[in-house]
C-alpha positions in Angstrom: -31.4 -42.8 -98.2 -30.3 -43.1 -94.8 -29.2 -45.9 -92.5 -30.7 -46.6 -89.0 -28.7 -47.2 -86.0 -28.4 -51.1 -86.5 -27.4 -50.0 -90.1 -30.6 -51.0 -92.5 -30.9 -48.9 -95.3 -34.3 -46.9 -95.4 -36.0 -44.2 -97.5 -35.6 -41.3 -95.5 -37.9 -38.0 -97.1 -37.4 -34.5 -97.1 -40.2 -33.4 -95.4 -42.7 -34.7 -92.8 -45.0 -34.0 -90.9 -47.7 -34.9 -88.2 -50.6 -34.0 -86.6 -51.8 -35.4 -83.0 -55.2 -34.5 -81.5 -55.4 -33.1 -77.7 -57.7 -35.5 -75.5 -60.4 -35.6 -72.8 -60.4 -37.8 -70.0 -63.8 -38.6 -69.8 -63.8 -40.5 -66.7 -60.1 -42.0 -64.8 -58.7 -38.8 -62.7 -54.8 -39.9 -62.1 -55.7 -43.3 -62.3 -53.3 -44.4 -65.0 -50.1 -44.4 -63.5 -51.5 -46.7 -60.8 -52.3 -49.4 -63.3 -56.0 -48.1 -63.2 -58.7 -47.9 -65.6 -59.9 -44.5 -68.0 -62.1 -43.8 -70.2 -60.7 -41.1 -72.6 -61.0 -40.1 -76.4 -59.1 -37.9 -78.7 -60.6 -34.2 -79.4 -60.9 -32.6 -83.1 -58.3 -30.1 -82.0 -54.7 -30.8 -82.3 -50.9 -30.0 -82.2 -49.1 -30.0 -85.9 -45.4 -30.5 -86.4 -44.0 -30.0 -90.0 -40.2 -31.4 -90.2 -37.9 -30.7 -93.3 -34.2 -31.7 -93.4 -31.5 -28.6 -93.0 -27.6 -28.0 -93.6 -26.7 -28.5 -90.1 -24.6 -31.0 -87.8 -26.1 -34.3 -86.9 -28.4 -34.5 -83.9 -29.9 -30.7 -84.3 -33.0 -28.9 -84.6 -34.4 -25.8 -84.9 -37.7 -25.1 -84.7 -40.7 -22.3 -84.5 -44.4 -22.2 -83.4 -47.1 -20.0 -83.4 -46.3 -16.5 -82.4 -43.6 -18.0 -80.6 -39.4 -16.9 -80.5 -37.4 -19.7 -82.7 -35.2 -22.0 -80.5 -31.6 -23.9 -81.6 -31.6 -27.2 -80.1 -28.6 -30.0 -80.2 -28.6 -33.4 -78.7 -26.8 -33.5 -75.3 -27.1 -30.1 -74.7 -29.0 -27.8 -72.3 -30.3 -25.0 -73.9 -30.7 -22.7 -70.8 -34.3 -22.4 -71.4 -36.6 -21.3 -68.5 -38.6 -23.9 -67.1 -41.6 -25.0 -69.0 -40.3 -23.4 -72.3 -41.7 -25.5 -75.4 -38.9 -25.6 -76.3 -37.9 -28.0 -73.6 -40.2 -30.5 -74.8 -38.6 -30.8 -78.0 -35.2 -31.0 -75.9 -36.4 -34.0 -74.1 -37.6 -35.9 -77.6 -34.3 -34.9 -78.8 -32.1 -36.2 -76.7 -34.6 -39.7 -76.3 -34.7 -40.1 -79.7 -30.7 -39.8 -80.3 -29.9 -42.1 -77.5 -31.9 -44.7 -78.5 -31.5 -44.1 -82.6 -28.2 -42.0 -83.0 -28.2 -38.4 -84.2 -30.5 -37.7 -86.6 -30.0 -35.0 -89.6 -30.0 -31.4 -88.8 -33.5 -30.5 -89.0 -36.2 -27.5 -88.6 -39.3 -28.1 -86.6 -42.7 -25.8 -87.6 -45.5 -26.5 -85.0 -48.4 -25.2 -84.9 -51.5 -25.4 -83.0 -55.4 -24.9 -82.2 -55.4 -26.2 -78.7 -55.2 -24.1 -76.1 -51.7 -24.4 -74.1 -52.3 -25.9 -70.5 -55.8 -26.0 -70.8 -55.8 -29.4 -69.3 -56.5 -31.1 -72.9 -52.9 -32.2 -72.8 -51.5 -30.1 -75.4 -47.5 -30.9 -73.6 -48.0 -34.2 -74.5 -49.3 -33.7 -77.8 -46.8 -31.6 -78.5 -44.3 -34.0 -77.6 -46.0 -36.9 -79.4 -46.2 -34.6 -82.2 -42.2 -34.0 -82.6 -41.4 -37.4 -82.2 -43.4 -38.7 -84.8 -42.4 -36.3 -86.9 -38.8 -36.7 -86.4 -38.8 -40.7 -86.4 -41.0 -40.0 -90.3 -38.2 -37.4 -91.4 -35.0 -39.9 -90.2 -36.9 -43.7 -90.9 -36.1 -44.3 -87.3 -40.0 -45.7 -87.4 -38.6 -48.1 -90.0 -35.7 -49.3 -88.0 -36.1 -53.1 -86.8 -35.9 -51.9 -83.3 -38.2 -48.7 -83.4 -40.9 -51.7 -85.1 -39.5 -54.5 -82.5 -40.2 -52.2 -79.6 -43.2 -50.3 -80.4 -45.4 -52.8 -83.2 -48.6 -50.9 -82.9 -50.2 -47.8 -81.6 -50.7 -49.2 -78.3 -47.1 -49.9 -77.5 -46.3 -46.9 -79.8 -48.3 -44.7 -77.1 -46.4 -46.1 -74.5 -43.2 -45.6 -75.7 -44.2 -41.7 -76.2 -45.3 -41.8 -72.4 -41.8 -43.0 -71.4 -39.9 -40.4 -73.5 -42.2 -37.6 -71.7 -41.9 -39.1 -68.2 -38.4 -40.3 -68.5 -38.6 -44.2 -67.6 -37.0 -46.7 -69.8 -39.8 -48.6 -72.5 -38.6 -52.6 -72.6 -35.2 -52.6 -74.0 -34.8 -48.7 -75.1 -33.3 -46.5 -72.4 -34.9 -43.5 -70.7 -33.4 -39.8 -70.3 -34.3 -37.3 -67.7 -38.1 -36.4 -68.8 -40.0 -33.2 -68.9 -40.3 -33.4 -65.1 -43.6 -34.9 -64.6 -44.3 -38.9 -63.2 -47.3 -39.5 -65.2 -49.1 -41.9 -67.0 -49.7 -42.9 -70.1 -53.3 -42.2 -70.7 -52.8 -39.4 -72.5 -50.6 -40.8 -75.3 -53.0 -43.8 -75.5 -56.1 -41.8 -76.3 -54.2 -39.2 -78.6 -52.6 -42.4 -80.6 -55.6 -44.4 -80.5 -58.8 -42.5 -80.3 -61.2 -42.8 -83.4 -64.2 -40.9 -84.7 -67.1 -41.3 -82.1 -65.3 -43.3 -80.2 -63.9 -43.4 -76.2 -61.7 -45.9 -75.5 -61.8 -48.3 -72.0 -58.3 -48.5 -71.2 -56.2 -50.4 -68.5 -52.2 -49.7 -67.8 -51.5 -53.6 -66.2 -50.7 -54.4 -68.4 -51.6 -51.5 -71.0 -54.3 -52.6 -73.1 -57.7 -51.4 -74.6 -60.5 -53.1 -73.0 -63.5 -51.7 -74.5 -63.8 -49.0 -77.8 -67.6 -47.1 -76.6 -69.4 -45.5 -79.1 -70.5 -41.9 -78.4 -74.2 -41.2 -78.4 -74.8 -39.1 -81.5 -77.2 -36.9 -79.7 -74.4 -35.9 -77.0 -71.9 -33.7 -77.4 -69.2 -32.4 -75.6 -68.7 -28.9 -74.3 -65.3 -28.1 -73.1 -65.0 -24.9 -71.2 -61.0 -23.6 -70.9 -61.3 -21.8 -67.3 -58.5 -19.9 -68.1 -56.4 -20.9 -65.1 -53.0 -22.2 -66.1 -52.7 -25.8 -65.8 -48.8 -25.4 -65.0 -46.4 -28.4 -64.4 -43.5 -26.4 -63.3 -42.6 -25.0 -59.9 -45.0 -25.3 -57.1 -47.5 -26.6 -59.2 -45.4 -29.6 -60.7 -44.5 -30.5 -57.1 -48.7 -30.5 -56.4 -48.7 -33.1 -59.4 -46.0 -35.6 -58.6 -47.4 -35.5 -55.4 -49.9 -37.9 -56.2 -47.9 -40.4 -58.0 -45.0 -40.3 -55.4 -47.9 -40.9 -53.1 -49.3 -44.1 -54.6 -45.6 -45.4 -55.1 -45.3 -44.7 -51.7 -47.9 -47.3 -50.7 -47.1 -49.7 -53.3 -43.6 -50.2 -52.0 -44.9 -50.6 -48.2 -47.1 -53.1 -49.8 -44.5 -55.1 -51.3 -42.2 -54.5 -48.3 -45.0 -56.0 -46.6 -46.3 -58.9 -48.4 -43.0 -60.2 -50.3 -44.8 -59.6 -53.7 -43.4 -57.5 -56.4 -46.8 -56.0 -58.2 -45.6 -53.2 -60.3 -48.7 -51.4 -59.7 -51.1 -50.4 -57.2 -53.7 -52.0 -59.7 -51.8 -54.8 -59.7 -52.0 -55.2 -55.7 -55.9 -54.8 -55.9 -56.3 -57.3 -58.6 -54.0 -59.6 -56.0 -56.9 -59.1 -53.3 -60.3 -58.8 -55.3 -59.3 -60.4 -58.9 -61.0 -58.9 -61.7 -64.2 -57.6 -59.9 -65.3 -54.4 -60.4 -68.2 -52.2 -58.9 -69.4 -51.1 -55.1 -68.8 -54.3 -53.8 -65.1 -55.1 -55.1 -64.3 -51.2 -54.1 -65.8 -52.1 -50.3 -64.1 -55.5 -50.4 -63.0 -56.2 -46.8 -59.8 -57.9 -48.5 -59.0 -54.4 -49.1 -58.3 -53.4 -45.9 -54.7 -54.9 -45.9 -54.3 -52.0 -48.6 -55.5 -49.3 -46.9 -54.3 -50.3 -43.6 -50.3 -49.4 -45.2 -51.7 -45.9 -45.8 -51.1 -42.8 -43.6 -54.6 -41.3 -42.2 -55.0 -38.0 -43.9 -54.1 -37.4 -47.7 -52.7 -40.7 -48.6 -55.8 -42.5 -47.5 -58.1 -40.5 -49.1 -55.9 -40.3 -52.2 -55.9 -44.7 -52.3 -59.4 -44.4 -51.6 -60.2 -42.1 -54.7 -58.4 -44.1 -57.1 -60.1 -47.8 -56.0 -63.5 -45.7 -56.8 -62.4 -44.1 -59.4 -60.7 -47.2 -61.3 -63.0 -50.0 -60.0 -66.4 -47.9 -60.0 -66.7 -44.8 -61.1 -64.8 -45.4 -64.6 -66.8 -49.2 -65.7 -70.1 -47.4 -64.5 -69.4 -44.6 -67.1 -68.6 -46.5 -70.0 -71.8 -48.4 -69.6 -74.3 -45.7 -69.4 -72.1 -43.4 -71.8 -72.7 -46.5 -74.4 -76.6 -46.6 -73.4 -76.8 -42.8 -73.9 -78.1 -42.9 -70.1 -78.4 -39.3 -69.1 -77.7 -41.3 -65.4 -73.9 -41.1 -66.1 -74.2 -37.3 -64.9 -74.1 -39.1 -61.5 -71.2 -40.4 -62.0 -69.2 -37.5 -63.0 -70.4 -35.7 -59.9 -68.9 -38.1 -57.7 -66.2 -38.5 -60.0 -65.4 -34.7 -59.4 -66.3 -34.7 -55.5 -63.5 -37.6 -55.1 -60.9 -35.0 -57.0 -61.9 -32.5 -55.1 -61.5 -34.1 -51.8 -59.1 -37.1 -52.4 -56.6 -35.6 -55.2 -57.1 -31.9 -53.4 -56.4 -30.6 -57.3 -59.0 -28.4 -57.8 -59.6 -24.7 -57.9 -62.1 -22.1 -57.2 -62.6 -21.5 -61.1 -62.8 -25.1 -62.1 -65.3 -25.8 -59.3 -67.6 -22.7 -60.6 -67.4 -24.4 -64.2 -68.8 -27.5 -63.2 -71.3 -25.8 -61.2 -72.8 -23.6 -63.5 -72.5 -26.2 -65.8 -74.6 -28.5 -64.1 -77.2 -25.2 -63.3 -77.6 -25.2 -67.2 -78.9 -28.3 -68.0 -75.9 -30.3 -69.2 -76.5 -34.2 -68.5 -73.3 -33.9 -66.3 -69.6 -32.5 -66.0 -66.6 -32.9 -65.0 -63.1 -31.2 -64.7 -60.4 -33.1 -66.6 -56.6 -33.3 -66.6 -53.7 -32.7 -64.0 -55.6 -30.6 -61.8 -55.0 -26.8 -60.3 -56.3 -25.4 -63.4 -57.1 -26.4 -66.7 -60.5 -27.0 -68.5 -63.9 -28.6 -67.7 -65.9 -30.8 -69.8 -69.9 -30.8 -70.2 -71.7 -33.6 -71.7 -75.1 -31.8 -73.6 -77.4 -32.7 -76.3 -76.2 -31.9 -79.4 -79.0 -30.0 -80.6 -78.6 -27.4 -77.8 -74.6 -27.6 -77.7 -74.0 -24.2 -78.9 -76.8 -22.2 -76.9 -75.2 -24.5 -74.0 -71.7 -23.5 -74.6 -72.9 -19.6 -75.3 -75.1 -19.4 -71.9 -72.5 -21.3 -69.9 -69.2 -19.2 -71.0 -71.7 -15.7 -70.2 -72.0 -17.1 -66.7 -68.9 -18.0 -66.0 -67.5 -14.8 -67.2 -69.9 -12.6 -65.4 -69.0 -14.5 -62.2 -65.2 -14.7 -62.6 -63.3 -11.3 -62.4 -60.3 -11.6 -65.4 -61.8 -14.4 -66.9 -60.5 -12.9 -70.4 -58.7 -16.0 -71.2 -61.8 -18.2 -71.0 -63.3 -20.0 -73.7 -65.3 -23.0 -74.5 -65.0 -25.7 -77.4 -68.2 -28.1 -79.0 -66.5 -30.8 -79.5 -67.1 -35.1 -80.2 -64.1 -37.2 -80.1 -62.2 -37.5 -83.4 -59.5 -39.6 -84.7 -56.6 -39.8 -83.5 -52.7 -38.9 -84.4 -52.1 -39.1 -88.6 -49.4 -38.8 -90.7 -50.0 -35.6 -93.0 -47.1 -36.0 -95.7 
């Protein structure tokens, strides 16, 4: 037995463990943590974190992964590992968990994996989703009237995982420092929600599903893994947070300017063109009091990506994606011009992918994730998915010098996270 922070007894076991699928972001490029709309889904591949109780003080963990050193963690306590270790991850669920919980029992963390590390299919997140879940199982913290107050479903469950990675406070639980990043919570929602078959139409003001789309059974999806690095640390995290601190940026000059208090920049558009969506809300004259608070150069073009992305680009998707209407390659292609120009995250490599992609028949593609890196999907008809993904990685590699670390995935979207024990 063990008792919770606000002292309720609760059956506490031994051993734990849970697994928590990667995701694709279908359609929604780094429009979540401006309130935006996505379209995203949970892949079959996923990150696995086995917990057992230890001898050990309170409020420590050690833990292993595949072909990876072990690492020694304790609550409150830096462990002097180099940026973007795993092992910092686990660190920053540590300490979140402990301060808004108490110290848990000494435990040992096993994680494995079959998702390629910063391929842009999110495997940070999942891996920090993973331990959290698996440490709340192992110490009933998900039992605790406050965990269950706080975080009643998988909706608000995801968004509480998104503030323990990003660092922000979720309602009445306290935030730490983060993992470094200012993102969304997209990623949590489609790796806590996603189903078999299924993408999910999601908003983030208020965070909510809108739509659950069902994926054509004669599509499937072919991820290719560039081999490039998606890195958040460094030069490259500073690339990413540029974005966000850009869109906060003109959110507080609009509600400098107006006397409002929208905690979003979705929240400012639904103030000047309500719930419209399409061409004609994204070229609403109203919106010109937005854009007019933006700097000319980056910052424009980066407003003007997400209000097509979010109010177009995204609705448009999800409709033709439902009707299996090969139109929605279309879509992705301006989709990944706006990245390309307006976000300014894309490389050489992932460029090439959608390109030769596109050269080989696939119904359209897209790159996916962060940015500066990472992984492109293909949507293809299933019945030609694996000569797709076998002609597709052969060009790639034959046009990209040390493109050893390539590889590409046939994938659908599958369930999301589950408790294994």
């Amino acid at each position: 037995m063990s008792r919770g922070t606000h002292g309720a007894l609760s059956e506490a076991p031994e051993e734990t463990a849970w697994r928590v699928p990667g995701r694709v972001e279908v359609l929604g490029k780094h429009t979540d943590y401006a309130g935006g709309s996505v379209l995203v889904g949970a892949v079959d591949r996923a990150i696995t974190a086995r917990a057992r109780r230890v001898a050990g003080p309170p409020g420590s963990l050690t833990a292993t992964t595949d072909g990876g050193d072990p690492v020694t963690l304790c609550a409150g306590v830096d462990p002097g590992l180099e940026p973007g270790h795993w092992g910092r991850y686990l660190q920053t669920v540590l300490d979140r968990l402990t301060l808004n919980f108490g110290a848990g029992a000494a435990a040992h963390l096993s994680v494995s994996s079959d998702l390629p590390p910063a391929s842009g299919m999110s495997s940070s997140s999942a891996l920090v989703c993973a331990t959290a879940l698996a440490l709340a199982s192992l110490n009933g913290w998900d039992e605790d009237p406050r965990w269950i107050e706080s975080m009643p479903d998988r909706l608000s469950l995801a968004g509480y995982l998104a503030a323990v990675e990003g660092g922000r406070a979720w309602r009445d639980l306290p935030g730490t420092s983060g993992v470094g990043t200012r993102g969304g919570s997209e990623d949590h929602t489609g790796m806590l929600c996603g189903a078999q078959d299924r993408l999910l139409l999601a908003g983030f003001d208020p965070m909510r599903i809108d739509q659950i789309i069902s994926f054509p059974a004669q599509w499937a999806l072919v991820v290719g893994v560039s081999g490039v690095l998606a890195h958040k640390t460094g030069a490259a995290l500073e690339d990413y947070n540029r974005g966000p601190s850009t869109v906060q940026a003109v959110l507080a000059r609009w509600n400098e300017s107006t006397g409002r208090t929208d905690a979003s920049l979705a929240g400012a558009v639904r103030h000047l063109v309500g719930e419209a969506t399409g061409e004609q809300a994204a070229c609403d004259p109203a919106l010109k009091d937005l854009l007019g608070l933006c700097e000319p150069g980056y910052e424009r073009q980066r407003i003007e990506q997400f209000l097509i992305e979010s109010l177009v680009l995204v609705p448009a998707g999800a409709r033709l994606i439902a009707a299996a209407d090969p139109g929605v390659g279309e879509v992705l292609h301006r989709s990944q011009e706006l990245a390309d120009r307006g976000l300014c995250n894309q490389v050489p490599q992932t460029r090439l992918m959608v390109s030769l992609a596109r050269q080989a028949g696939a119904i359209g593609a897209s790159s996916f994730g962060a940015g500066w890196g990472g992984s492109v999907y293909a949507l293809v008809r299933a019945d030609d998915a694996e000569a797709f993904a076998a002609q597709w990685i052969g060009a790639y590699r034959d046009r990209e010098p040390g493109a050893e670390q390539a590889a590409v995935i046939v994938t659908r979207p599958g369930p999301g996270a589950c408790r294994l024990l």
